[in-house]
N, C-alpha and C positions, 0 to 999 in steps of 0.2 A: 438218699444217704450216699449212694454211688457218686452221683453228681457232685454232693457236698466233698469230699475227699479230694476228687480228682481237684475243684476249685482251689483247694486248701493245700494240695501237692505245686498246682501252680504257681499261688501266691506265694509260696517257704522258696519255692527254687527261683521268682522273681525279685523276693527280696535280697536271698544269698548269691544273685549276680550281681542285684546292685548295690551290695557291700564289699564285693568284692572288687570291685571297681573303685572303691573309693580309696585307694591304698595310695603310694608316692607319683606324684604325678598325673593325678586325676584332676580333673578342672572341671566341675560341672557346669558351670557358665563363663560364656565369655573367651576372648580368643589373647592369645601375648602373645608380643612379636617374638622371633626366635631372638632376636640381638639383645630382648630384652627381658629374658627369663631370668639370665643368673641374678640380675636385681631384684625383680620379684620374688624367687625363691629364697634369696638372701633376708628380704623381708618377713615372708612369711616364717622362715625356721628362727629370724630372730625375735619375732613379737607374738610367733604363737597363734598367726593369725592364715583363713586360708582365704585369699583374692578370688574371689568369684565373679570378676567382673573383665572386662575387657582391658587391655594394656595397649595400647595400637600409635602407630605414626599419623599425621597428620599435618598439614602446613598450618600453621598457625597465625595470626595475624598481631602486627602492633608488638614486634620485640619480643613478646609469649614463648616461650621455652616447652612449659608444660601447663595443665589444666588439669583439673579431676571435674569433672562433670557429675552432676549430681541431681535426675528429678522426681518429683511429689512421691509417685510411683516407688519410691527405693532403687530401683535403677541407677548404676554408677557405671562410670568410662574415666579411665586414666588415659589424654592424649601429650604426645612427646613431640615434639617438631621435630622433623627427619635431619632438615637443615645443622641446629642443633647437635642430635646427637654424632651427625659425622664430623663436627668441627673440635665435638666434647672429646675431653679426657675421660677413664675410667671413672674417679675421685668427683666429675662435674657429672656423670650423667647419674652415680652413684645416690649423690646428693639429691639431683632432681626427679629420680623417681621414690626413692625414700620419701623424700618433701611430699608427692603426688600421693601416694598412697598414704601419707599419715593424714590429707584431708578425706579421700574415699573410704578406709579401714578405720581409721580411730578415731574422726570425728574433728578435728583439728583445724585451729585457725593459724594465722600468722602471729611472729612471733618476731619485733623489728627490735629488739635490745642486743647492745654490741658489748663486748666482753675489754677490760682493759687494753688488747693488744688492737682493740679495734675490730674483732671480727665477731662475727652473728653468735647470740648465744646458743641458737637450737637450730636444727634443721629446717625448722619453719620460718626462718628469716622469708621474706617474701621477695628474696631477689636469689639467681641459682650463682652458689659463692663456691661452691666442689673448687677442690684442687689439695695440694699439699696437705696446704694446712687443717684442712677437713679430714683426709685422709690419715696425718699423724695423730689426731684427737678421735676416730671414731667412735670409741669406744664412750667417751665423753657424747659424742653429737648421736649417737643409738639411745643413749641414754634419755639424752632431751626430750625424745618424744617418749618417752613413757613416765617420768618424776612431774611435770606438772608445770615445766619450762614453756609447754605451745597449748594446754591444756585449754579448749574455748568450746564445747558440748553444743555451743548456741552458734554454732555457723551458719550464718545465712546467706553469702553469697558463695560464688562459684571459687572453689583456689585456683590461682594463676601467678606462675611467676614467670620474672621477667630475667634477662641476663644482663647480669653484672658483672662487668670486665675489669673490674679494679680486685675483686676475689678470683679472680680464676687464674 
């Protein structure tokens, strides 16, 4: 009965460290670069969602901006080309890791329909179009991914976008 207690004092004070832990800024799996937290936390406090998965630089090949990787296992990786983000604006890298994590988070396909003025209806455009104009409609392109604008449950290959220089 002794034994029993003491086993039962351990596991209450091993659970109450590891809820205690779990408070702002805990990341149970998976590592983010520092340059690219404020978008991920931006992410996460706006869809309610917590990234448990790795955020990382990576050289990428073939134009590839970003990629969310994704295999059998459930295992996910959001990779960013470093390239990329030093040439990006706030509004372009903005875009493209939103874009990234709405294929790793929320399940999400691409989304190539352009809007009368000519520019991408959803964040899931498959090309990274960040800049002004992204930025003065945010609240519009937040939207996108959650009403049913990039909505596709059935992704089956890997997301990748490429950069497009005629939006940025």
């Amino acid at each position: 009965m002794k034994k029993m207690r003491k086993m039962l004092r351990v596991l209450t004070i091993s659970l109450a460290v590891s809820a205690a832990g779990c408070g702002q800024g805990f990341r149970a799996v998976g590592y983010v670069e520092p340059e690219l937290r404020r978008y991920v936390e931006a992410f996460e406090t706006e869809y309610g969602v917590l990234v448990q998965y790795s955020v990382v630089f990576e050289g990428l090949p073939g134009g590839l901006v970003g990629q969310c990787r994704r295999w059998k296992d459930g295992r996910r990786k959001v990779v960013i080309d470093r390239e990329f983000y030093e040439s990006a604006g706030h509004w372009a890298m903005h875009q493209l890791v939103f874009h990234e994590l709405g294929h790793c988070s929320l399940g999400l396909g691409h989304n190539e329909g352009l809007n009368g003025d000519g520019y991408p209806v959803s964040t899931m455009y498959p090309y990274a179009f960040g800049g002004r104009y992204y930025g003065a409609h945010l609240s519009y392109y937040n939207d996108s991914l959650r009403d049913g604008r990039a909505r596709d449950a059935a992704v089956q290959r890997i997301g990748c976008v490429k950069f497009m220089n005629e939006y940025d």
